[in-house]
C-alpha positions as CSV (number, residue, x, y, z in Angstrom):
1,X,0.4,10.0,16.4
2,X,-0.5,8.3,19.5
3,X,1.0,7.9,22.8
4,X,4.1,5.8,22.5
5,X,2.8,3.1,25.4
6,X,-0.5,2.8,22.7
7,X,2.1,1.4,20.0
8,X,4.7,-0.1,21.7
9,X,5.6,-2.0,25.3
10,X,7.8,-0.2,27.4
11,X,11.2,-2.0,27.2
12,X,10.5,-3.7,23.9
13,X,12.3,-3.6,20.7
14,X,9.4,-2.3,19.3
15,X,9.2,0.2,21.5
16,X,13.1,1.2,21.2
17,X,12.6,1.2,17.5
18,X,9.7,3.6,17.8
19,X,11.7,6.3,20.0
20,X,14.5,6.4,17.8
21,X,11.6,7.4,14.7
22,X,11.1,11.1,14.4
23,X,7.5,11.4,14.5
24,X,7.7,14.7,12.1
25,X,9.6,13.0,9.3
26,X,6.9,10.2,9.0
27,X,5.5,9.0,5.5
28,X,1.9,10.5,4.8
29,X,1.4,6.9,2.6
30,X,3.2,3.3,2.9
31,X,2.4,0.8,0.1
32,X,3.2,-2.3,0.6
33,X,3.3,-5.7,-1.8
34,X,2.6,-8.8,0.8
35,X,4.7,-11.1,-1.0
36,X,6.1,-14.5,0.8
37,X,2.8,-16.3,1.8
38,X,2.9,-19.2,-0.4
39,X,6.7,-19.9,-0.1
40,X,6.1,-19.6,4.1
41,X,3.6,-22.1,4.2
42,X,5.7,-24.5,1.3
43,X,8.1,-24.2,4.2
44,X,6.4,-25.2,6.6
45,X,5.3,-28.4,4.5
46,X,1.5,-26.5,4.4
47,X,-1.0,-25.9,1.3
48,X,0.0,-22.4,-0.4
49,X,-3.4,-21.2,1.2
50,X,-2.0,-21.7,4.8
51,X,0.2,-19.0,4.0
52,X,-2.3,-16.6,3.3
53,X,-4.3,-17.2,6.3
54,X,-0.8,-16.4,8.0
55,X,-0.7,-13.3,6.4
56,X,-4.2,-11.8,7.8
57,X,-2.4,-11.5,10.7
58,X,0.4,-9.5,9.0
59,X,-2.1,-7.4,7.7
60,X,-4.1,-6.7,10.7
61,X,-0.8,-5.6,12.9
62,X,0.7,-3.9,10.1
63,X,-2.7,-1.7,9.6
64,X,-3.0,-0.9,13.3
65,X,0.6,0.6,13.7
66,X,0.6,2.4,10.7
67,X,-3.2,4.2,12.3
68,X,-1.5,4.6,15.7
69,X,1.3,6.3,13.9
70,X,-1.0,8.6,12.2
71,X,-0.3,7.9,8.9
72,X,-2.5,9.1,6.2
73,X,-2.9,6.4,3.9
74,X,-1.4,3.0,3.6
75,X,-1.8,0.8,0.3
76,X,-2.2,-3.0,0.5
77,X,-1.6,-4.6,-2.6
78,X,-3.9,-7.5,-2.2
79,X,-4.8,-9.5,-5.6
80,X,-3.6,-8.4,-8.8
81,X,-4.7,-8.9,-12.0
82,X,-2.1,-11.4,-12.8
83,X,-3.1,-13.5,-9.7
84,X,-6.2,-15.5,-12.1
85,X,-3.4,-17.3,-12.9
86,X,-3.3,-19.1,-9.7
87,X,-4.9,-22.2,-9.0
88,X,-8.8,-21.8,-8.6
89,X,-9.2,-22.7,-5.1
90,X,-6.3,-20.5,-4.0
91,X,-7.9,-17.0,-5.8
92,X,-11.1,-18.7,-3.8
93,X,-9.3,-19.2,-0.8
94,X,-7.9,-15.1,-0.9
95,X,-11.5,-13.9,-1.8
96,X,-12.9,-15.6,1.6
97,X,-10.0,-14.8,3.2
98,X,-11.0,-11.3,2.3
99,X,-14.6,-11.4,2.9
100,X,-13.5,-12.5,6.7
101,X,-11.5,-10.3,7.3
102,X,-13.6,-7.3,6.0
103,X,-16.2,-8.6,8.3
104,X,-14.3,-9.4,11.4
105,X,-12.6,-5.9,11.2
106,X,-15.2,-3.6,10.2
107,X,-16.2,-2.3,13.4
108,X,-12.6,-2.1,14.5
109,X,-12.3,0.7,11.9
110,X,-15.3,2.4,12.0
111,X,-14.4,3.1,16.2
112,X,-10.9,3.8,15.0
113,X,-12.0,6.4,12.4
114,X,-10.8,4.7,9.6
115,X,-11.5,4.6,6.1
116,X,-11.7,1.5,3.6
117,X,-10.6,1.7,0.3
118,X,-10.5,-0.8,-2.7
119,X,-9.5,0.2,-6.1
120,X,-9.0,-2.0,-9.1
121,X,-11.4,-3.5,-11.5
122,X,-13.6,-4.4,-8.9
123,X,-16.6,-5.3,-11.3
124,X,-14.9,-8.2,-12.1
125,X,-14.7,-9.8,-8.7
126,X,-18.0,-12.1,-7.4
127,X,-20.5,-10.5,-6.0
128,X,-20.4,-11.6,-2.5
129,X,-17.0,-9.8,-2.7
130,X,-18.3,-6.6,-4.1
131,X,-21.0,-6.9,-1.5
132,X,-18.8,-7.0,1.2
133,X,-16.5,-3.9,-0.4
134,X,-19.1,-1.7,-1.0
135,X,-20.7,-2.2,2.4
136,X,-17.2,-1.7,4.7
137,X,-17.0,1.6,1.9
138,X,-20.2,3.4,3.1
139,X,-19.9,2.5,6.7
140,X,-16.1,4.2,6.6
141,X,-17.1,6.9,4.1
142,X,-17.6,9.4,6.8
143,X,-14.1,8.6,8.9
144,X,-11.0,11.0,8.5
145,X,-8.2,8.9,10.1
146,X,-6.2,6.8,8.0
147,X,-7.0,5.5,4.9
148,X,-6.8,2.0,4.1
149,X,-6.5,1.2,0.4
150,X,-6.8,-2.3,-0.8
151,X,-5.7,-3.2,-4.1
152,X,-7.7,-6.2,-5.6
153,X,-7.8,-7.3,-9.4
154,X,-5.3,-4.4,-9.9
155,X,-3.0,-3.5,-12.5
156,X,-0.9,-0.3,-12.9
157,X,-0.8,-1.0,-16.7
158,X,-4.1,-1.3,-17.0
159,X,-5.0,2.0,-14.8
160,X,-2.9,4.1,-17.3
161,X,-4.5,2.7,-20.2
162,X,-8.0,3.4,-18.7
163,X,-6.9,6.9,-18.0
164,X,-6.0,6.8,-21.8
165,X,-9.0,5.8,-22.6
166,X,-10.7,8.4,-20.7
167,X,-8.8,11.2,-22.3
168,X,-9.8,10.3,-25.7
169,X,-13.3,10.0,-24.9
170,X,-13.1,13.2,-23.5
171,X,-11.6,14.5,-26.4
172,X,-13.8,13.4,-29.2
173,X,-16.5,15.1,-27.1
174,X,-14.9,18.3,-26.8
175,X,-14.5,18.2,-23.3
176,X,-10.7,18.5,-23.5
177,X,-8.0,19.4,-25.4
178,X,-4.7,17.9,-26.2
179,X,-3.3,20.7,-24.4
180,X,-5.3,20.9,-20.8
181,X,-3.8,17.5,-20.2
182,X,-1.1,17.7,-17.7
183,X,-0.6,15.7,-14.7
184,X,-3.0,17.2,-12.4
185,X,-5.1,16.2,-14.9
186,X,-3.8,12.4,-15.3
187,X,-4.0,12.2,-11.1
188,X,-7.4,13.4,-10.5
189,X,-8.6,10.4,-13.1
190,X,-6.0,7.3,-11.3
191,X,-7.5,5.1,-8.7
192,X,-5.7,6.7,-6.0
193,X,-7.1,10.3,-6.9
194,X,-7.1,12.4,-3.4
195,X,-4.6,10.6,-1.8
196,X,-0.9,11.7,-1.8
197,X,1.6,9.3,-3.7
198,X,3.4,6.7,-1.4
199,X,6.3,7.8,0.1
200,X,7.4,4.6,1.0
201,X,7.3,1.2,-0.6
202,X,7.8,-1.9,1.2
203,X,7.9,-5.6,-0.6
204,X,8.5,-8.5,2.0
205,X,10.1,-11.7,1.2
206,X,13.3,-10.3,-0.7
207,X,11.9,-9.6,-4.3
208,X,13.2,-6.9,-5.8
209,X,10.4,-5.5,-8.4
210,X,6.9,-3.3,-8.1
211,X,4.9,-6.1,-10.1
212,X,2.8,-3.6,-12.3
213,X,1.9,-1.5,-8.8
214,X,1.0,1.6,-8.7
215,X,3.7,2.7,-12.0
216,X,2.5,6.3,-12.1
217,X,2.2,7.3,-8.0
218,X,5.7,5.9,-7.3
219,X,7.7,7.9,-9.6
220,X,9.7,9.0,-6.5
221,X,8.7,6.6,-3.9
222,X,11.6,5.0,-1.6
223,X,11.6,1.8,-1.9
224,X,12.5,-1.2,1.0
225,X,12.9,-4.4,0.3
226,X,12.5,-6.9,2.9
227,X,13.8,-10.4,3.1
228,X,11.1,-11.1,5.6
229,X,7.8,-13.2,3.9
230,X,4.6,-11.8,4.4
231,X,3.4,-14.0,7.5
232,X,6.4,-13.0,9.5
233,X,6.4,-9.5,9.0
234,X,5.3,-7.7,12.3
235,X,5.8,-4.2,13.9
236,X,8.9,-4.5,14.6
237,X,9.8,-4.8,10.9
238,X,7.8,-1.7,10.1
239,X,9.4,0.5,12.3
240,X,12.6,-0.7,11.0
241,X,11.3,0.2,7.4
242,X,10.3,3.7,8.6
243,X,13.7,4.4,10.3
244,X,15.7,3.2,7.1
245,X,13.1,5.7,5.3
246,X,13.8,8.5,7.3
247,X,17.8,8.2,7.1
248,X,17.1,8.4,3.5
249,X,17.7,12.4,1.5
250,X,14.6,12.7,-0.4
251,X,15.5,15.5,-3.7
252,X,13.2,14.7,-6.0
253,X,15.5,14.8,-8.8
254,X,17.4,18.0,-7.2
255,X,20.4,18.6,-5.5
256,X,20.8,18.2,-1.6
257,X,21.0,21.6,0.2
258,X,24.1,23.6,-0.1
259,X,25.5,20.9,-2.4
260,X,27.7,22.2,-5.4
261,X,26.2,22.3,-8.8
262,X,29.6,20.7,-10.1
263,X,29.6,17.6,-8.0
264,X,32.2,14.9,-8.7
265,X,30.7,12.1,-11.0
266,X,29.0,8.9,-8.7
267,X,28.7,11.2,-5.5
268,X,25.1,12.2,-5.5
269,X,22.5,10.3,-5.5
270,X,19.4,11.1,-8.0
């Protein structure tokens, strides 16, 4: 973690909200659905596309607290699969939005010593796009700060079923048995193999649903729903995410320390 004047003005809300966070309790990995961008702009009286320009700057203040902080990985969940059902020249809108933003931001991570990563079915996307993710990939592959995941054409569904797919393959060439498949074995073949599951999931603009996201890593994720949309959503509404986070009791399906086996019915949490 940084020094506390590198995240946060002196005398700010931000920066009251950051001294009140107990930098040892922090989430190792945030995911977060960027939802709100089209009903900011309608708003607003804008084109949906409006909106997502909006959100870039979301995204960019967002991604440089959560490296300040110290984080180890934060999931963006960009473009799913379900988002071909948009109108053309919005999904053409996001993909140049993308493209720009790879490209204006690059050498802000590589000096910052951070590490770009898209997963999805990313052989689907146009070229120029793929271009532009494979080159911010090998110019970051040597960094060892934070993480930054982008999820683009991505489905959760479709990652198990792929993993699925993989284990019967496997099988039918004798490389595994039905038995040597447990969940270290499912992890190491998900997208997000390496990383640690999210601790934390946030989804802006007051939705209340994971939208086929990452189904197998957030078995035990916290999850925060914000009734702020996408564009809006600055530092200061991070910090208050990470705060309601860490007033949370993680268990993990256990019981809280020195709690009673035999607790009365509806007063634990699972």
């Amino acid at each position: 973690m940084q020094p506390l004047d590198e995240i946060a003005q002196p005398g700010s809300r931000e920066r009251e909200l950051l001294e009140r966070i107990d930098p040892h309790r922090l989430p190792r990995h945030v995911a977060i659905i960027m939802d709100g961008n089209g009903r900011w702009a309608q708003a607003r009286g804008l084109p949906r596309v409006e909106g997502h320009r909006a959100g870039v700057r979301a995204v960019r203040e967002v991604v440089e607290t959560v490296a300040r902080l110290g984080l180890e990985a934060i999931t963006l969940y960009a473009f799913s699969t379900e988002n071909w059902k948009r109108p053309r020249h919005e999904v053409l809108t996001l993909m140049a939005l993308l493209e720009e933003y790879i490209g204006r931001e690059l050498e802000t991570m590589r000096s910052n010593n951070l590490r770009f990563r898209p997963i999805g079915r990313l052989d689907e996307l146009d070229h120029s796009v793929q271009k532009a993710l494979s080159r911010a990939v090998a110019e970051t592959a040597a960094c060892t700060g934070t993480v930054i995941q982008v999820a683009l054409n991505y489905s959760g569904r479709q990652e198990l079923t792929e993993v699925v797919r993989a284990a019967v393959a496997e099988a039918q060439h004798g490389a595994v048995t039905a038995e040597a498949i447990d969940e270290p074995w499912v992890e190491a073949r998900l997208a997000t193999s390496g990383l640690p599951d999210p601790d934390l999931l946030i989804r802006t603009s007051g939705e209340q649903r994971i939208s086929n996201f990452l189904l197998w890593q957030m078995a035990y994720t916290e999850i925060i729903f914000s009734p702020v949309l996408w564009p809006d959503f600055r530092q200061a509404d991070l910090l208050e995410a990470l705060l309601d986070y860490q007033r949370r009791e993680r268990r993990f399906g256990g019981l809280a320390p020195k709690a009673g086996v035999f607790s009365p019915p509806g007063t634990a949490r699972a």
